[in-house]
N, CA and C of each residue as an Amber inpcrd file, in Angstrom:
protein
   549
 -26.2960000  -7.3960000 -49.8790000 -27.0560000  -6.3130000 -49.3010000
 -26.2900000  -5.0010000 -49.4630000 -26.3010000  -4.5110000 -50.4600000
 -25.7560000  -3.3350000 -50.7450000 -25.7650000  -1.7480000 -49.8700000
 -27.2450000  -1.9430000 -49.6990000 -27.5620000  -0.5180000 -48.4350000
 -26.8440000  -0.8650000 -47.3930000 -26.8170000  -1.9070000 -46.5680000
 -26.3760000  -2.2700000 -45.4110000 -24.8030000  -1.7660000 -45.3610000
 -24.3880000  -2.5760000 -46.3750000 -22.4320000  -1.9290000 -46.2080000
 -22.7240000  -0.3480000 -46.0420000 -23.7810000   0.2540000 -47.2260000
 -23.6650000   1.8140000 -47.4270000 -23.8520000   2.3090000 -45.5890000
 -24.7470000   1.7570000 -45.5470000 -24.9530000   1.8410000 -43.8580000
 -24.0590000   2.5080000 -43.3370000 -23.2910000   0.3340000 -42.9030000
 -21.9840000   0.4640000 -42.5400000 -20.8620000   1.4970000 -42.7440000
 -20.9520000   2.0850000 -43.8540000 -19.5610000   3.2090000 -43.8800000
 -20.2810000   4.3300000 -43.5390000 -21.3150000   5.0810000 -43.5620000
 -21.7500000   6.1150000 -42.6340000 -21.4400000   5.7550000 -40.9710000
 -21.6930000   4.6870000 -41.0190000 -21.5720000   4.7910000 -39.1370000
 -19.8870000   4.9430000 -38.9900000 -18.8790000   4.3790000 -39.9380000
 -17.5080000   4.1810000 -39.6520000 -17.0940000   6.2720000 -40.0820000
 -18.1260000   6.8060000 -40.7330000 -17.5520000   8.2160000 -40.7700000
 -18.4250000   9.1040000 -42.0120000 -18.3350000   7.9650000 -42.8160000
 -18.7630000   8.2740000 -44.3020000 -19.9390000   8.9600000 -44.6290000
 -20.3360000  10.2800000 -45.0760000 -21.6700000  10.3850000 -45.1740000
 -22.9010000  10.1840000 -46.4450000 -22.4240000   9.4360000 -46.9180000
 -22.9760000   8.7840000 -48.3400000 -24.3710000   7.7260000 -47.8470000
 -25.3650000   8.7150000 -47.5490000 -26.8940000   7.3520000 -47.4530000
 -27.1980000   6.8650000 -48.4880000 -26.9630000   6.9820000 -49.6400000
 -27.6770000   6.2280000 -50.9020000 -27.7010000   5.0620000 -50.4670000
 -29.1140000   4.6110000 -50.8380000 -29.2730000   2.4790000 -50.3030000
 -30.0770000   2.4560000 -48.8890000 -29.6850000   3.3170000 -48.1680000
 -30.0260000   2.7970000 -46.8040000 -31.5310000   3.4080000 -46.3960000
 -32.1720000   2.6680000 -45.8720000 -33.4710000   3.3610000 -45.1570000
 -33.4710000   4.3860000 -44.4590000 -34.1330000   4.9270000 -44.2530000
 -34.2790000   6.4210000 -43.6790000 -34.0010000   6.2430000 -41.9760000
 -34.9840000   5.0160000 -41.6460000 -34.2470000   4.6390000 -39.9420000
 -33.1690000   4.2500000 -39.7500000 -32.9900000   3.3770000 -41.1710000
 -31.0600000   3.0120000 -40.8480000 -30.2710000   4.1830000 -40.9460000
 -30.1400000   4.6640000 -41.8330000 -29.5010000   6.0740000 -41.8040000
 -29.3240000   7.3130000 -40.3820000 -30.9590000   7.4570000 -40.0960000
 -30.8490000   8.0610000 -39.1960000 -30.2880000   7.5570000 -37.4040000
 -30.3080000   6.3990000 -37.3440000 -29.4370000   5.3510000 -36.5810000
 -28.1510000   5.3540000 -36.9180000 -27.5780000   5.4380000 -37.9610000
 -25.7410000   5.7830000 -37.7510000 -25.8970000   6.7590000 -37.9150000
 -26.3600000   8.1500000 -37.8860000 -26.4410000   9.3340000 -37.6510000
 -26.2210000   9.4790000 -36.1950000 -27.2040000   9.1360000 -35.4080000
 -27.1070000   8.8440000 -33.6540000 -26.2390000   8.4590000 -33.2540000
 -25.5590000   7.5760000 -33.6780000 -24.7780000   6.2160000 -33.1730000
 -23.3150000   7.6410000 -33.4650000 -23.0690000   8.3760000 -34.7370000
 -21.9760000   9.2090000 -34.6090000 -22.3620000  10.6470000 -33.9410000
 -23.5810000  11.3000000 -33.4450000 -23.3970000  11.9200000 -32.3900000
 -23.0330000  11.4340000 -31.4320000 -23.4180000  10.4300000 -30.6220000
 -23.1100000   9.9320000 -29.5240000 -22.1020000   9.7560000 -29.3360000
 -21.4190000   8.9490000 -30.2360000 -19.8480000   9.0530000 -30.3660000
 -19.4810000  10.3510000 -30.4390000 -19.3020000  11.3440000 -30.7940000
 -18.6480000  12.6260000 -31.2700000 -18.8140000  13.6240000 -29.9750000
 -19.7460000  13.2690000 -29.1560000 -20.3210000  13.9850000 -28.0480000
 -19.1880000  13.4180000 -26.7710000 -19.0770000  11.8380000 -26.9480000
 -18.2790000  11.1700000 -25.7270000 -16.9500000  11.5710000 -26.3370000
 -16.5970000  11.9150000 -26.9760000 -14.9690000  12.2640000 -27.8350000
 -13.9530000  12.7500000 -26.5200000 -14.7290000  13.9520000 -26.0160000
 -13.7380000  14.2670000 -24.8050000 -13.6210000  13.9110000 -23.7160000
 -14.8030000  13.3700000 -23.6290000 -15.0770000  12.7320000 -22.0320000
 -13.8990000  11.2790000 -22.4490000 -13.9130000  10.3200000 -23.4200000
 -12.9650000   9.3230000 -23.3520000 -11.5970000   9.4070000 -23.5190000
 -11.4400000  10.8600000 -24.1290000 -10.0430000  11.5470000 -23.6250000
  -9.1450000  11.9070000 -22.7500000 -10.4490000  12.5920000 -22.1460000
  -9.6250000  12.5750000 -20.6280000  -9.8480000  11.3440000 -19.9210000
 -10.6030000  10.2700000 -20.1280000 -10.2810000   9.1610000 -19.0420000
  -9.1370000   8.5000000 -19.5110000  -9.1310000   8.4740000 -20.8340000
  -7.8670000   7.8780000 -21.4750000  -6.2570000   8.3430000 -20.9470000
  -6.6230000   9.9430000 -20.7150000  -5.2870000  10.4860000 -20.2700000
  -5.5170000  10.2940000 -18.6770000  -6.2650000  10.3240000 -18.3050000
  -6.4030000   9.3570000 -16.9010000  -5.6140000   8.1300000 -16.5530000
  -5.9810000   7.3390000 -17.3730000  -5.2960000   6.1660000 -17.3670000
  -3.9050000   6.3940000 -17.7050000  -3.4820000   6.8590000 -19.1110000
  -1.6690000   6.8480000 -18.9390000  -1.5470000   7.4960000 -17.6300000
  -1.9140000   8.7060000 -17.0480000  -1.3680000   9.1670000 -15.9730000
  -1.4870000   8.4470000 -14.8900000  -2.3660000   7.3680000 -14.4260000
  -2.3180000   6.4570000 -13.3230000  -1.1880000   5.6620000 -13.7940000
  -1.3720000   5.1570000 -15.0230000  -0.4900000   3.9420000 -15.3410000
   0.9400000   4.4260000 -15.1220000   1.4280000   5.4990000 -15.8570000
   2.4980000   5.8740000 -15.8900000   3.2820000   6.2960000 -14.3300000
   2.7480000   7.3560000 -13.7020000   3.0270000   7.7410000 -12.6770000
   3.9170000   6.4770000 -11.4740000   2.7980000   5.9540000 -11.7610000
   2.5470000   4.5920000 -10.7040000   3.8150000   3.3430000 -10.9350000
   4.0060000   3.4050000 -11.8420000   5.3190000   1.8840000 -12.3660000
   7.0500000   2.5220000 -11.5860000   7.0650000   3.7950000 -12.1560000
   8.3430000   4.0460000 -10.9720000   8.1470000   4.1340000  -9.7390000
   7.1550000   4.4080000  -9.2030000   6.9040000   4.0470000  -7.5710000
   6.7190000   2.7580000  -7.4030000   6.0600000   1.9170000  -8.2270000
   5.7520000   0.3730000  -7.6480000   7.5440000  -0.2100000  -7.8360000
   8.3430000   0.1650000  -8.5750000   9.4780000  -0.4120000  -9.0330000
  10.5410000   0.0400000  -7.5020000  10.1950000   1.3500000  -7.1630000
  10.9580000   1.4180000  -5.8880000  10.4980000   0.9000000  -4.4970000
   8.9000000   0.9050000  -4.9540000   9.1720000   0.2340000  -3.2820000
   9.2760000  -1.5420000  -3.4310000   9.1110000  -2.0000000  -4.4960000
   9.6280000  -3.7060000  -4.3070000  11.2070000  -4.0510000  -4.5970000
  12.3120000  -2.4790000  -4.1880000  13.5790000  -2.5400000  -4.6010000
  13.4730000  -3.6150000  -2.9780000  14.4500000  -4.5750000  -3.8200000
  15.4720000  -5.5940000  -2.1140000  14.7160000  -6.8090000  -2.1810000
  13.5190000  -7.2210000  -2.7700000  12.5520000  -8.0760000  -3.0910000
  14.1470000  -9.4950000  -3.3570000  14.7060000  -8.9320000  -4.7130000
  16.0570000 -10.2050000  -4.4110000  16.8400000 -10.0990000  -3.4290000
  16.7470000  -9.4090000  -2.4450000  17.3210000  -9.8310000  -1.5450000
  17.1680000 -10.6870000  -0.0750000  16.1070000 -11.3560000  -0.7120000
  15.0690000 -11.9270000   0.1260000  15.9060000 -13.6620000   0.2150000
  16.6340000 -14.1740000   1.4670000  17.3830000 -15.2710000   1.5690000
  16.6790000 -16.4840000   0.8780000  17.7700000 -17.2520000   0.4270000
  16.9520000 -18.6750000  -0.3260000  16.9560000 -19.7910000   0.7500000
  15.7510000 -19.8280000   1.1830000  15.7920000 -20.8700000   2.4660000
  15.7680000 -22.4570000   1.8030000  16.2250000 -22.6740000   0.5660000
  15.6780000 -23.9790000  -0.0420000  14.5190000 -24.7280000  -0.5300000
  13.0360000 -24.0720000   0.2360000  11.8280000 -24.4410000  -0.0090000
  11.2970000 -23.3390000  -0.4970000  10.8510000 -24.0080000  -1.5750000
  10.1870000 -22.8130000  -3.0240000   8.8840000 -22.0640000  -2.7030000
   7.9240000 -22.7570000  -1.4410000   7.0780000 -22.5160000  -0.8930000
   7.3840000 -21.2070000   0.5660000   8.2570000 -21.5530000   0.5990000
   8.7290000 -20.5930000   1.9790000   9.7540000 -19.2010000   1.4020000
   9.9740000 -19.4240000   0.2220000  10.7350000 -18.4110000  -0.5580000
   9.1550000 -17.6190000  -0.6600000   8.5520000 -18.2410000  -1.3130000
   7.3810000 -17.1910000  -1.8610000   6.8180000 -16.5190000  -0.7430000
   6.0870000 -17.2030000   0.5000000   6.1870000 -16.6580000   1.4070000
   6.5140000 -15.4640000   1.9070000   8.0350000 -15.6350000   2.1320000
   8.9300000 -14.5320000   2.8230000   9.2890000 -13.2550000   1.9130000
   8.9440000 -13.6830000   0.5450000   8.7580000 -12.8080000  -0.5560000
   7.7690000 -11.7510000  -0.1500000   6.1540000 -12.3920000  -0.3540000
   5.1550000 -11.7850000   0.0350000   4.9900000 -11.3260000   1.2400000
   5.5740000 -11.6840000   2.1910000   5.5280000 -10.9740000   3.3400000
   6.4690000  -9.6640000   3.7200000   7.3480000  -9.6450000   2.5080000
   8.2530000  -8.4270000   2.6790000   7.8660000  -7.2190000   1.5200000
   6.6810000  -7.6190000   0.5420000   6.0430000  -7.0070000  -0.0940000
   5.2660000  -6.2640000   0.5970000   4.1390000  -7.1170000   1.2500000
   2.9910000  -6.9980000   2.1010000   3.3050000  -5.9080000   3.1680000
   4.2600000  -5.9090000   3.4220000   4.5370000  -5.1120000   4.8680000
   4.9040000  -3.4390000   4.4000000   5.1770000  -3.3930000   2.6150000
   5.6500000  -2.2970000   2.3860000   4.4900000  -1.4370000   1.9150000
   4.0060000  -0.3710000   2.4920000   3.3180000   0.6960000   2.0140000
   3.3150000   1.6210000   0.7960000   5.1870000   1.5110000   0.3780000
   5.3080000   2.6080000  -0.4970000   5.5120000   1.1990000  -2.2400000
   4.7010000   0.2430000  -1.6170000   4.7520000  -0.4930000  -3.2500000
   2.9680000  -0.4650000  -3.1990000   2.3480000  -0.6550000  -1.8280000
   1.0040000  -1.1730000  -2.3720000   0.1400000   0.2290000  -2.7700000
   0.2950000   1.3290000  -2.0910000  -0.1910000   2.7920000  -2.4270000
  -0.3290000   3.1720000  -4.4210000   1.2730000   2.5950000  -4.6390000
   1.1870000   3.2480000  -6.1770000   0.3720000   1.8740000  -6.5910000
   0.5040000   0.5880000  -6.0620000  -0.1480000  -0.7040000  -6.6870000
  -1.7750000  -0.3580000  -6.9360000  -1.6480000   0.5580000  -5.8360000
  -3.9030000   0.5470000  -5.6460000  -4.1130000   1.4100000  -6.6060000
  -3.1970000   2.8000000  -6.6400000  -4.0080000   3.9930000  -8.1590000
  -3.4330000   2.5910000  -8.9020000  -2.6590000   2.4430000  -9.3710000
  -2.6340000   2.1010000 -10.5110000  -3.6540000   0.7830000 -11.4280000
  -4.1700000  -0.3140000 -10.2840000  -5.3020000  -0.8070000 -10.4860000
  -6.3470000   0.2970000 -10.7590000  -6.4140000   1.4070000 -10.0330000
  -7.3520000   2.2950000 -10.0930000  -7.5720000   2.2700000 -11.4560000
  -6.7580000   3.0040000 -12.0410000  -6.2570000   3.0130000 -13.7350000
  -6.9160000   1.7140000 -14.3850000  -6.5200000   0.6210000 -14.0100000
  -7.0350000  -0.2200000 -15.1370000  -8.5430000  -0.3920000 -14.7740000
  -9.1670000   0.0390000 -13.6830000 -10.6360000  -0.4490000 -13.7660000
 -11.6570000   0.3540000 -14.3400000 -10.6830000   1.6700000 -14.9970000
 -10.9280000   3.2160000 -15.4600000 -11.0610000   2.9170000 -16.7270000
 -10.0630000   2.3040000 -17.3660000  -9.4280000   1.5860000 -18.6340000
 -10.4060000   0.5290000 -19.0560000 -10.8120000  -0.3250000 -17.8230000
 -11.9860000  -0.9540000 -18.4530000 -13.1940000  -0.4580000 -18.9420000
 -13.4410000   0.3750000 -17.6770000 -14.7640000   1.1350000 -18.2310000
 -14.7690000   2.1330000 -19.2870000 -13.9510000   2.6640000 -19.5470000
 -13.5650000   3.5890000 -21.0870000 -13.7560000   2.7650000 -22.0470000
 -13.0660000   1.5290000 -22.1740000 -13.3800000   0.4750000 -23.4060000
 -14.4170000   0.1950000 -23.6550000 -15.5900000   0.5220000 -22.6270000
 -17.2530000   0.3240000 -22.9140000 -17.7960000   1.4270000 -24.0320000
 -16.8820000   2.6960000 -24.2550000 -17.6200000   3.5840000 -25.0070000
 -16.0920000   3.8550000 -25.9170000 -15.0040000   3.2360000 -26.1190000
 -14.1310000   3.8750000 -26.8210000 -13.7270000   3.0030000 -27.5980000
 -13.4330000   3.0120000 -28.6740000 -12.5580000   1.8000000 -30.1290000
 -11.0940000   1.0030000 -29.5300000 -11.3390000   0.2630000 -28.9820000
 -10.1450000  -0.1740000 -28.7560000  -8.9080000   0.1000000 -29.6480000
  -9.1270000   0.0220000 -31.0560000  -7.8780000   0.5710000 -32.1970000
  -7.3720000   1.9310000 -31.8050000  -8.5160000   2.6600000 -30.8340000
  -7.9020000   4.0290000 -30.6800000  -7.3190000   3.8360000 -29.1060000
  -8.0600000   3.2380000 -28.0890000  -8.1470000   3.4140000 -26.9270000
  -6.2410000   2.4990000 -26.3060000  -6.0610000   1.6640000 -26.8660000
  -5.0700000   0.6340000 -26.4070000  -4.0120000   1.3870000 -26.7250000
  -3.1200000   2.1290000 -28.3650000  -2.2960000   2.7200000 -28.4020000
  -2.1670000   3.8760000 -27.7650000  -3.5730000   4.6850000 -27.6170000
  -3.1030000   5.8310000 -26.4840000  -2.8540000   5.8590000 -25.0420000
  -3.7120000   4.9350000 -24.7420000  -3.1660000   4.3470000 -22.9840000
  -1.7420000   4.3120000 -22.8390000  -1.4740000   3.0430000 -23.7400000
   0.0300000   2.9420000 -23.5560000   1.1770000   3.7690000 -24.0340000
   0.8850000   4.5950000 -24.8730000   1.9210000   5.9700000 -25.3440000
   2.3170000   6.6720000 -24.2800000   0.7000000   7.1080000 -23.5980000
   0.6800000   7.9730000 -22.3490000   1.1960000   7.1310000 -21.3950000
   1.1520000   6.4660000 -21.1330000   1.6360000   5.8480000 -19.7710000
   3.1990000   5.5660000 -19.8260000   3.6160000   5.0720000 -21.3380000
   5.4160000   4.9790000 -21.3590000   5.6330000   6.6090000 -21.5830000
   4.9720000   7.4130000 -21.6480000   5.7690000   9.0510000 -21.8310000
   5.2160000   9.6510000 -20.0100000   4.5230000   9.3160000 -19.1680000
   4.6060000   9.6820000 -18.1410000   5.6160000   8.9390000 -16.8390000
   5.9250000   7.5290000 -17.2240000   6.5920000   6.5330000 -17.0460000
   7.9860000   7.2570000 -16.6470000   8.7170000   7.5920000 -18.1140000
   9.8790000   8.1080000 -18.6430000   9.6280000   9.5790000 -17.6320000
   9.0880000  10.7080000 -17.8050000   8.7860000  11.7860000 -17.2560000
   8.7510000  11.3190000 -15.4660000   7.9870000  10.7390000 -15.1380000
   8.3410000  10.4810000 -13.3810000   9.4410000   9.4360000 -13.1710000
   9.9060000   8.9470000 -14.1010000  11.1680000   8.2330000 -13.8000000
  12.3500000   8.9840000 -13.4100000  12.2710000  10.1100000 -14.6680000
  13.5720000  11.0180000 -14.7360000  13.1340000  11.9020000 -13.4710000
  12.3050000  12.4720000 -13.2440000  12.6630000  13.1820000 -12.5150000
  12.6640000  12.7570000 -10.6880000  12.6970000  10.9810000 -10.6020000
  12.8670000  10.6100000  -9.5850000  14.5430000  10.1220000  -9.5960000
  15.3190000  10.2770000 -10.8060000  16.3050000  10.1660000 -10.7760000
  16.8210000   9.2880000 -11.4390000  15.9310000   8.2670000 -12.4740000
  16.5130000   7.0930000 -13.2730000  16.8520000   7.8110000 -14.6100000
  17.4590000   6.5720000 -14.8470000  17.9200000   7.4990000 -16.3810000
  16.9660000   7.1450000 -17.3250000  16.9570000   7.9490000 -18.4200000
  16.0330000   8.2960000 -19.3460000  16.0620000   6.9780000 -20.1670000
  14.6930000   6.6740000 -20.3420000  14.8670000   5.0170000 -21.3560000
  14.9580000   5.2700000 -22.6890000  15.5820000   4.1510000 -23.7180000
  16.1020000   4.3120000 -25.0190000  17.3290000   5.3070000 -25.3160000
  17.8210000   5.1280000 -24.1310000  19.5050000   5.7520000 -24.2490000
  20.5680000   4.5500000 -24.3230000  21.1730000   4.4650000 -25.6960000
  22.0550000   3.1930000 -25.2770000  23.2380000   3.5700000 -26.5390000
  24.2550000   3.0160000 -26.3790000  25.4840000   3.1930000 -27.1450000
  25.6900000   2.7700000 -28.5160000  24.6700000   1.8720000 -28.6760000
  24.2260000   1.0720000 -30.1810000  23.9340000   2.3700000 -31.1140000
  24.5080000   2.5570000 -32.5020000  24.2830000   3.0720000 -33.3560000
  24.2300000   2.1950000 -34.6990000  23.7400000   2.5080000 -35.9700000
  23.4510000   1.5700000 -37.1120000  24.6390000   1.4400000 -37.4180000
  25.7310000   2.1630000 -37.4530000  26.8520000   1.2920000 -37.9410000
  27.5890000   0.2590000 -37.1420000  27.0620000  -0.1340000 -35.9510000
  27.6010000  -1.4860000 -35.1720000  26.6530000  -2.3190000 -35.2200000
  25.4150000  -2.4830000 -36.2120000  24.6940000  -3.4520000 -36.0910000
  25.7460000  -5.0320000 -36.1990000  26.3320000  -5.0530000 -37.7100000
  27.7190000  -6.2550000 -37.4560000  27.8280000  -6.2000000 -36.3670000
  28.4430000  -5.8380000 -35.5790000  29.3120000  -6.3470000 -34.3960000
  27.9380000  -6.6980000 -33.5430000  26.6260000  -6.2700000 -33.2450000
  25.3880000  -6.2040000 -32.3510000  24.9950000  -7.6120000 -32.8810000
  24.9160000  -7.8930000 -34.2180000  24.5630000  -9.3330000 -34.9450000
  25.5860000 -10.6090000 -34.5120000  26.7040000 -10.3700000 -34.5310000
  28.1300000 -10.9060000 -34.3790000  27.6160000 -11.1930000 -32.8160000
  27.6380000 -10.7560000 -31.9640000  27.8000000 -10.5170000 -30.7010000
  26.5390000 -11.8020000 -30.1930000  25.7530000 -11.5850000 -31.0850000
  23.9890000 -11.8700000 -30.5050000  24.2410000 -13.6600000 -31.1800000
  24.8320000 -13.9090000 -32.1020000  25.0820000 -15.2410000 -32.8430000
  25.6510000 -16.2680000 -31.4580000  26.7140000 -15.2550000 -31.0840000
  27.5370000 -15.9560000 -30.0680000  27.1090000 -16.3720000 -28.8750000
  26.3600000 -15.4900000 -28.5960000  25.2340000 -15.6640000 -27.8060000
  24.2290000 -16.6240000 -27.4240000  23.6190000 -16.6580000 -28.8810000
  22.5650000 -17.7520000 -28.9410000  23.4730000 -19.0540000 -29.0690000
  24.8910000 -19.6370000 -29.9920000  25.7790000 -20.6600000 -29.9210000
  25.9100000 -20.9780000 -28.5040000  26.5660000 -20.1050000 -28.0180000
  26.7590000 -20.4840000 -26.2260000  25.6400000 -21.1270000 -25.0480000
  24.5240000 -20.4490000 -25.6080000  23.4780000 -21.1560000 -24.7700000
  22.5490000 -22.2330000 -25.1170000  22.9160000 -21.9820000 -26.7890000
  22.9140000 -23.4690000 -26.7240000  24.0970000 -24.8030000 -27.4490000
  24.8370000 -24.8790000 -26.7380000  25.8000000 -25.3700000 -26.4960000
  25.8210000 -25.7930000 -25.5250000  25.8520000 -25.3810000 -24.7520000
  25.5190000 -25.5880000 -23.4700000  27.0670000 -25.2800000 -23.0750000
  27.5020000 -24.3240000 -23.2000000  29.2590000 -24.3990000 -23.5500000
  29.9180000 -23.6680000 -21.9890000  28.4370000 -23.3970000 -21.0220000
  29.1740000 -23.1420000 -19.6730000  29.1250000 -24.2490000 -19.2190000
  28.2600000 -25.5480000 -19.5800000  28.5450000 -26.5630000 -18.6740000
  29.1430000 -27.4650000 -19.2060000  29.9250000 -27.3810000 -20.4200000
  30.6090000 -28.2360000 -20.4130000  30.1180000 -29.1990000 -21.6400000
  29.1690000 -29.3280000 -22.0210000  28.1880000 -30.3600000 -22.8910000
  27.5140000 -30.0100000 -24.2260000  27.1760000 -29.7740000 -24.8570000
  27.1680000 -29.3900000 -26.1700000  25.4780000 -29.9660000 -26.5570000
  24.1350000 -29.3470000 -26.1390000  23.5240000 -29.6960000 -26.6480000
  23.2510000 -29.6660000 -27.9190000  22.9750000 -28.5690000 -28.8950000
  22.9040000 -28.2150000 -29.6820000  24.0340000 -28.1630000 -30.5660000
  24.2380000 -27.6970000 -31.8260000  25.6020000 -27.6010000 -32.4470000
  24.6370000 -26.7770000 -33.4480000  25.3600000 -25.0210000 -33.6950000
  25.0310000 -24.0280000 -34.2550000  26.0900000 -23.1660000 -35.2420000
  26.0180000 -23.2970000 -36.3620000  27.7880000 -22.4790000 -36.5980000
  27.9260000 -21.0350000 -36.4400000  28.5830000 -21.1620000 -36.9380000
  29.2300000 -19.2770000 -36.4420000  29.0200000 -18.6600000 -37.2450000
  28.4010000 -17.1180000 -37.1750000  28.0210000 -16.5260000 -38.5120000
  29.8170000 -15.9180000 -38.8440000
């Protein structure tokens, strides 16, 4: 069906009707106003969403700070418990928890009118660059700062071999599951 693909690439952008019927044609004609019209409106919900998403992860991260410090009473059932109940009681984790659901039920409904190929990488760009931005200026340090440069990959490779040998080896307890050599 030759018209049909021709169709098909008018609706993806293309404006080449040769092949296609005059209703098909004029149907991915519609189909890219409509689209071209929602362009900004799914923009800003999109930047909606990184900004819920983002904002929201350094506040949810501080108020469940002490969560390990929650005693091990021995029963895995009463750990979880006393977990959730020291969650539950905190205001300043469930506040950023609620926008930030907010965000994803925003996120859902945007995906009803937006390309996911476009909609998924910009959510999450925006949300790790507002993330980073209310992190720093609540006082964490800036992410993708680290001492690794390309000329210590050797030693980063070296390091990571030994690594994986040791655990499996089992060489803190004593027993040797595995046997891996050394680069």
């Amino acid at each position: 069906m030759p018209g049909r693909r021709k169709c098909q690439s008018l609706i993806q952008g293309c404006i080449n009707t040769q092949g296609c019927s005059e209703k098909d044609a004029t149907g991915a004609q519609q189909l890219l106003h409509v689209n071209n019209t929602k362009m900004p409106e799914i923009a800003v919900q999109l930047l909606a969403v990184g900004l819920l998403w983002g904002v929201t992860n350094p506040f949810i991260r501080l108020g469940s700070r002490g969560i390990e410090s929650v005693k091990d009473t021995g029963s895995k059932w009463r750990n979880i418990l006393l977990e959730v109940r020291m969650i539950g009681s905190r205001w300043r984790y469930w506040v950023p928890f609620g926008l930030n659901q907010c965000g994803s039920a925003l996120y859902v409904w945007t995906l009803q009118s937006a390309s996911i190929t476009v909609a998924v990488p910009v959510a999450n760009s925006l949300s790790f660059a507002f993330t980073a931005i209310t992190g720093y200026a609540l006082g964490e340090k800036l992410p993708g700062k680290s001492k690794s440069y390309p000329g210590n990959a050797p030693n980063l490779l070296r390091q990571h071999a030994h690594d994986i040998r040791e655990s499996c080896t089992g060489a803190a307890a004593g027993k040797p599951k595995y046997t891996i050599p050394m680069i």
